[in-house]
C-alpha positions in Angstrom: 0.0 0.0 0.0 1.4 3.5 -0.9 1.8 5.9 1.7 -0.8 8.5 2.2 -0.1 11.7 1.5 -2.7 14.0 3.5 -3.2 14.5 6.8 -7.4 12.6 5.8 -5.5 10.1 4.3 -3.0 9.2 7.3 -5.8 9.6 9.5 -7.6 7.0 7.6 -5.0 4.6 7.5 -4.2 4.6 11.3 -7.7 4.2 12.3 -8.3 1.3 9.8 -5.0 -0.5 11.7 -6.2 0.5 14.9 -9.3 -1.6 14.4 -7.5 -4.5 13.3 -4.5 -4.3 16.0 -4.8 -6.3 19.0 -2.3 -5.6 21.7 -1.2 -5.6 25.0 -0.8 -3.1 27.2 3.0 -2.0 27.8 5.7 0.3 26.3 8.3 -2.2 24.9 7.0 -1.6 21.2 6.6 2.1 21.7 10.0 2.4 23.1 11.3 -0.1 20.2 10.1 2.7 17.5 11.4 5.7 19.7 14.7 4.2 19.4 14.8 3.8 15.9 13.7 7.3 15.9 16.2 8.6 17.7 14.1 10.5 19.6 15.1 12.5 22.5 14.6 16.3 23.6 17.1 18.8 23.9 15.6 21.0 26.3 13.2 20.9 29.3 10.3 18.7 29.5 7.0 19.3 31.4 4.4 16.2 31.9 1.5 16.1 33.4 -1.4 13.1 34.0 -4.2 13.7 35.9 -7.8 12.6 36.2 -9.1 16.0 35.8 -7.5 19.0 35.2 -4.3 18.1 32.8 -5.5 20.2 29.9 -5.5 23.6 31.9 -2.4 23.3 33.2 -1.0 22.6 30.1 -2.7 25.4 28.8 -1.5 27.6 31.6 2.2 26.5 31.5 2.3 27.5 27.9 0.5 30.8 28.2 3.2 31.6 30.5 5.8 30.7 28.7 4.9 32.4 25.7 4.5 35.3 27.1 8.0 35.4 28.6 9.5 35.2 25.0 9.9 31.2 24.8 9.6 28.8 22.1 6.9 26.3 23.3 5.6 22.6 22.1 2.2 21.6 23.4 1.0 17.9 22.9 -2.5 18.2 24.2 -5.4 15.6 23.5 -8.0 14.6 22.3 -9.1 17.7 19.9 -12.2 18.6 18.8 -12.7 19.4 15.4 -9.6 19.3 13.7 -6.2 16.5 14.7 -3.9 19.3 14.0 -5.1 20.8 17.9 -3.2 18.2 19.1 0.1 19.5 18.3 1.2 23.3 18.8 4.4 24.3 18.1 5.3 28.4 19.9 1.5 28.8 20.1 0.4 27.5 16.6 -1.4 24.7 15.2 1.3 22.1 13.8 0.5 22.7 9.6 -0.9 19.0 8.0 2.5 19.3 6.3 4.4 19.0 9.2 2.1 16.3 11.0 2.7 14.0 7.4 6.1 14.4 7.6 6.5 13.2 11.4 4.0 10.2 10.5 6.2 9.6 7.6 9.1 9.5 10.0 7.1 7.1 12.1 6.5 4.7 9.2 10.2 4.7 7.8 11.3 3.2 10.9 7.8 1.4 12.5 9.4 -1.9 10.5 6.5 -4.6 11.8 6.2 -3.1 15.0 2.2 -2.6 15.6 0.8 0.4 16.8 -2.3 1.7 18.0 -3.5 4.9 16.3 -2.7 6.8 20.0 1.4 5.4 19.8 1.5 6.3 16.1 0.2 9.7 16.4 1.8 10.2 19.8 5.3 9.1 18.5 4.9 11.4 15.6 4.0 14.4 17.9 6.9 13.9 19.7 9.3 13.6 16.8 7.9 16.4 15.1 8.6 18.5 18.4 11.9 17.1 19.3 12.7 18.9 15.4 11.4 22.6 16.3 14.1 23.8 18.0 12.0 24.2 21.3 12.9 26.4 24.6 10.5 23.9 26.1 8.4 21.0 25.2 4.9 20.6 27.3 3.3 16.7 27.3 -0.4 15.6 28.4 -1.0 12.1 29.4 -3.6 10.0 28.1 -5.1 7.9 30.3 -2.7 6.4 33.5 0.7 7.5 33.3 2.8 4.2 33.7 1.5 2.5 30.5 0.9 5.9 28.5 3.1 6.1 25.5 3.9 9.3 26.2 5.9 8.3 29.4 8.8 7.0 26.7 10.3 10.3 27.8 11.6 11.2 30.6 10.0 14.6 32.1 12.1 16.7 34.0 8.9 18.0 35.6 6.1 15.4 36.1 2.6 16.8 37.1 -0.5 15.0 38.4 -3.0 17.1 38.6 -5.9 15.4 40.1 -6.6 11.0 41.3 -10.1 9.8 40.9 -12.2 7.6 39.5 -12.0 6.7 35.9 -11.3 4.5 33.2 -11.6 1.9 36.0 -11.2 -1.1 33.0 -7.4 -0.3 32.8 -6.4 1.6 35.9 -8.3 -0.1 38.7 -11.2 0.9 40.6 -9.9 2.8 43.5 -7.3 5.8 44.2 -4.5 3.8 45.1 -4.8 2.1 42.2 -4.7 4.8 40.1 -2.9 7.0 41.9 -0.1 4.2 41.6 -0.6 4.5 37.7 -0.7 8.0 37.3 2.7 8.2 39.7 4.4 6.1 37.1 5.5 9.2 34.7 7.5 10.3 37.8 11.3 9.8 37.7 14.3 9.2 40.2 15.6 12.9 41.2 13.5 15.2 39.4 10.4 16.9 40.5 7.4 15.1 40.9 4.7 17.4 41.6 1.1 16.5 42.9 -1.8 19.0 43.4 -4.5 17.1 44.5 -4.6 18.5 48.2 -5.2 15.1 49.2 -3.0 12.5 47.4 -3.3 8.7 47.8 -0.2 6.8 50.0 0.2 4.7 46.6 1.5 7.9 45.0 3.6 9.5 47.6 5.3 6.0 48.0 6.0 5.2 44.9 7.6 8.6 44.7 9.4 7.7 47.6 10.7 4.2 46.4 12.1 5.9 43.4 13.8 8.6 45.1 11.5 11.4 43.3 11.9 14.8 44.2 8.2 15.1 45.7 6.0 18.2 45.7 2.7 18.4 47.6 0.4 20.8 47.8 -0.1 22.2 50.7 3.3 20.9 52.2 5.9 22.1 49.9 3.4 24.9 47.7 0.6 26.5 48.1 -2.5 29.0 47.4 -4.4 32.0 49.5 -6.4 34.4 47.9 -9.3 36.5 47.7 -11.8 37.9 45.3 -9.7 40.2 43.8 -6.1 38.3 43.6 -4.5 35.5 44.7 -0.6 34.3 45.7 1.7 31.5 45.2 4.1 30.5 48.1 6.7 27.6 46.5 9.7 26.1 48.5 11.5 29.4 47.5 9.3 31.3 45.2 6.3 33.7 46.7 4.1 35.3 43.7 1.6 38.0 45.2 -0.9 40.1 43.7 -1.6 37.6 41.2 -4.8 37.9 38.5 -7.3 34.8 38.7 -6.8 32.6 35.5 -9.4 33.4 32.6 -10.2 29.9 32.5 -13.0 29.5 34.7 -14.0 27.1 37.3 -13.4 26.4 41.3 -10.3 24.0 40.9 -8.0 26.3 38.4 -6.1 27.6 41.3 -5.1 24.5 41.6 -4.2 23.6 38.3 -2.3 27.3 38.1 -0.3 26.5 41.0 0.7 23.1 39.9 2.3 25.4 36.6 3.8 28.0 39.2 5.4 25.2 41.3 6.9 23.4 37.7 8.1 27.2 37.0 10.0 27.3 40.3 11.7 24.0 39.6 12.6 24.9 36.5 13.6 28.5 37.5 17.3 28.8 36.4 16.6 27.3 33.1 13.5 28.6 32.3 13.3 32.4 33.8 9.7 33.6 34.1 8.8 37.1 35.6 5.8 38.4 37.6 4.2 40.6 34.8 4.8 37.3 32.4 2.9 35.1 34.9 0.1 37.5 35.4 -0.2 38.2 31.4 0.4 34.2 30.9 -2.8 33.4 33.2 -5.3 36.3 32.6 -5.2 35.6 28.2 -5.0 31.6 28.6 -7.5 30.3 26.5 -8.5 25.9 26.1 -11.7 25.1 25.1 -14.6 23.1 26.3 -13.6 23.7 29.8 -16.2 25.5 31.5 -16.6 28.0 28.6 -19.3 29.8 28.2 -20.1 31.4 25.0 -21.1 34.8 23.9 -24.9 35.4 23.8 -27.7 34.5 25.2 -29.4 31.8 25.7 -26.1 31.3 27.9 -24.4 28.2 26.4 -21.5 26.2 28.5 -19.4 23.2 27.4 -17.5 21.7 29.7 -15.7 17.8 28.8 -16.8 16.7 32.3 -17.4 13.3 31.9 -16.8 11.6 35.3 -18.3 12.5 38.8 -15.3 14.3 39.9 -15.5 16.6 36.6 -19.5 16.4 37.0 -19.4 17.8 40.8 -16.8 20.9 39.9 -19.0 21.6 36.9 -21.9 21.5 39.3 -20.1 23.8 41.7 -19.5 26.4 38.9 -23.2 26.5 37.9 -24.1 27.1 41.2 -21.3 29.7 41.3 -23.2 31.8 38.1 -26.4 33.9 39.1 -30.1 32.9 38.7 -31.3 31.1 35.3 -35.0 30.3 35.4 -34.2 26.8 33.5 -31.1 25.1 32.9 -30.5 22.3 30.1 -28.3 19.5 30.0 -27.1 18.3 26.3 -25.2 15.3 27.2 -23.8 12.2 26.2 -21.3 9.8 27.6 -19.3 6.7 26.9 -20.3 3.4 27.6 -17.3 2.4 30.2 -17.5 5.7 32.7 -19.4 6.3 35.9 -23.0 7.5 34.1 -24.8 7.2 37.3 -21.7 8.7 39.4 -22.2 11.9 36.8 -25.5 12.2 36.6 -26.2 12.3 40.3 -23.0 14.7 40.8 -25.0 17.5 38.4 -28.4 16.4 38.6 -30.0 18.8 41.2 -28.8 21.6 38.3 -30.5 20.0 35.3 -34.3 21.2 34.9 -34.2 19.5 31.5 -32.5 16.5 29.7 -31.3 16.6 26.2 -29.4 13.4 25.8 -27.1 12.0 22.4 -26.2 9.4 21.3 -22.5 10.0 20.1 -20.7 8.7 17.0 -18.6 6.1 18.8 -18.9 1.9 19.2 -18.1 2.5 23.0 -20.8 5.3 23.6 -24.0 4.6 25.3 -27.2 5.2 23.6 -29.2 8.5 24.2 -32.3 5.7 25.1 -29.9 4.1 28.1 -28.4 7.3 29.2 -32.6 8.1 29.7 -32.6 5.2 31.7 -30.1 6.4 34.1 -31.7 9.7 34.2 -34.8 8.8 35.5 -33.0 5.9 37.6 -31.5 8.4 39.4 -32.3 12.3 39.3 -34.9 12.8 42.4 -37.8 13.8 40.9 -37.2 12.5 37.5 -41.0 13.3 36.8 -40.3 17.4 37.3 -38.0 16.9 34.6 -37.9 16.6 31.1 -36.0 14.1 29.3 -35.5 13.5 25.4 -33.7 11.7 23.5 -31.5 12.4 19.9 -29.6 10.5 17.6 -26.7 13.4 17.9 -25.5 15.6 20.0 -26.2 18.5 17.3 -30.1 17.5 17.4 -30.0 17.1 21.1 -28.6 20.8 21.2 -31.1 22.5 18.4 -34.0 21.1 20.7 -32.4 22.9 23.7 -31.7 25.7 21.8 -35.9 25.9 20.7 -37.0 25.7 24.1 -34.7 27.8 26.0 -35.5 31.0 27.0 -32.9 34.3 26.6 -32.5 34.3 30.4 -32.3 30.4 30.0 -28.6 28.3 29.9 -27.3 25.3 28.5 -24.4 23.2 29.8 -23.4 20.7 26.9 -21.3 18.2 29.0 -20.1 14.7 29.2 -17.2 13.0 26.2 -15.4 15.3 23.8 -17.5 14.2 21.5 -20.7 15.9 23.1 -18.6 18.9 22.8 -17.1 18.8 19.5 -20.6 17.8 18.2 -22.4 20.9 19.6 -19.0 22.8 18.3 -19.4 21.3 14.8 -22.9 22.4 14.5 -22.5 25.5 15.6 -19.5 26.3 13.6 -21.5 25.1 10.0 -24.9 27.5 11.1 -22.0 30.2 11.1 -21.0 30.0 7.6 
């Protein structure tokens, strides 16, 4: 078979092998290919896992970065409408061009290794980074950490964000568990920084058994703040007077000081002043994270798809002012905590406009019903329909809200990028 091409065409290919590849969990074939590659960074690398929260501290730590004049590589996942968000290269979208030549690079040298569509397209991420003569290079996890392809590299800064309950199929079905998983990108000596405020013993010893340079929040960095501004105390570092992040939501102080703490480590390499954090958090933009869109009805979409996500969604809701009604458009896959979401958000959701996604593994807009009713109180107040896409599920929303009406569309990415997709083709 020729190789493709286009970006369509490569795209094509890897999902058409994905299907057909069956394969075991582990890194010895991603690491085989990484080899050939020759792929190693030159300069400092940031990576962060997480349950929740990975994206906008990425987004942060790049924000910041930029503004203080350095060249910046961002591998962030999954994207929404087009693969090319996956890969940004000093604050632009990698061109189809260079994302062919990096899976071309993968290809010359994959031999008859297999790989999924993730450890293709992550690999060729990487490479293409490793070529852009980067300042700083700035990795998101997939799912875990210790099995994650990414975690061929060693950080010099590992972040986990957040431990909770998810993908429960591979990770294990309590915090230790994956707490242990998600430690796994840490390495001996380096910083290994954790701000969930309270972290599970599997992590902290694992860190420990590998002689990891631990940072905790609360123990070795912190937060305080109040409506107006907030500060940073590190191990050395104090930022005051600081702006709240433009991203929106009741954990991103968190998630912000996770990216001041990975500044401090990385302090005599990588330089950052006060007006370049302030700028860096006020402009940082990532959608589908609590963002709420211009216009009325009032329209938020947030990629909370687990009860963690669900209940800090929830939170900000409640955190917004009076709406008369509020409408859910949401749709979820198959393998996460339905019930666990549903009842974290349910007491905000006066009506149910539920999707069925474009995905084997999602649930069906009639089961996702089911849950609803099985466990909202009061199912009987409310009213629940159901659509064969999340773009249908959001133009009925959209005909019975109300100006002074708001609708969260929530749950997978692909709720989101649905909703995003339709909205983006009525624009044009």
């Amino acid at each position: 078979m020729p190789t493709p091409t286009t970006l369509p065409e490569w795209l094509a290919l890897l999902e058409s092998r994905h299907a057909e590849t069956v394969i075991n969990m582990g890194l010895d074939r991603v690491r085989a290919v990484k080899e050939r590659l020759q792929l190693q960074f030159t300069c400092p690398v940031i990576m962060v896992a997480g349950t929740n929260g990975k994206g906008s501290t990425c987004a942060m730590l790049e924000s910041i970065l930029l503004r203080a004049g350095y060249r910046v590589g961002l591998y962030i996942k999954p994207h929404f409408l087009d693969f090319n968000e996956r890969a940004r290269v000093n604050g632009d979208l990698a061109s189809d061009a260079m994302l062919v030549e990096a899976f071309d690079a993968v290809e010359a040298v994959r031999g008859d290794t297999p790989l999924t569509y993730f450890e293709f397209t992550t690999l060729a991420i990487m490479h293409l980074m490793s070529k852009s003569a980067l300042d700083v290079a700035i990795l998101e996890v997939g799912l875990g950490g210790r099995l994650d392809a990414v975690n061929v590299i060693d950080a010099d800064v590992a972040i986990v964000t957040s431990v909770d309950i998810d993908h429960v199929d591979y990770l294990g079905g309590t915090r230790e568990q994956i707490g242990f998983e998600k430690a796994g990108i840490f390495r001996p000596g380096k910083a290994a920084i954790c701000s969930d405020p309270v972290p599970p013993q599997a992590l902290i010893d694992h860190a420990g058994a590998i002689g990891a340079d631990l940072w905790l929040m609360g123990r070795d960095f912190n937060y305080a703040g109040d409506k107006q501004q907030w500060n940073y105390g590190g191990r050395g570092q104090r930022r005051n007077a600081l702006a709240y992040p433009s991203l929106r939501g009741a954990n991103q102080l968190l998630n912000a000081s996770a990216a001041l703490a990975a500044l401090e480590v990385l302090k005599n390499e990588l330089p950052v002043g006060a007006q370049e954090v302030r700028h860096g958090l006020v402009t940082v933009e990532l959608p589908g994270r609590f963002q709420v869109l211009p216009g009325r009805p009032t329209v938020i979409l947030d990629v909370a798809h687990n009860p963690h996500a669900a209940s800090a969604l929830n939170q900000n809701l409640g955190n917004m002012g009076y709406h008369p009604y509020t409408f859910a458009v949401f749709g979820s896959m198959h393998d996460k905590d339905i019930d666990g979401a549903i009842k974290a958000i349910g007491g905000s959701i006066d009506h149910w406009c539920l999707a069925t996604l474009p995905s084997p593994r999602a649930a069906s807009a009639s089961e996702l019903a089911a849950k609803v009713q099985g466990t909202v109180p009061d199912p009987h107040e409310k009213t629940v329909q159901v659509f064969d896409t999340p773009a249908q599920a959001f133009a009925n929303a959209m005909s019975r809200a109300g100006e002074n009406d708001r609708i969260v569309v929530f749950g997978s990415f692909l709720t989101v990028a649905g909703v995003m997709a339709a909205r983006k083709s009525s624009l044009h």
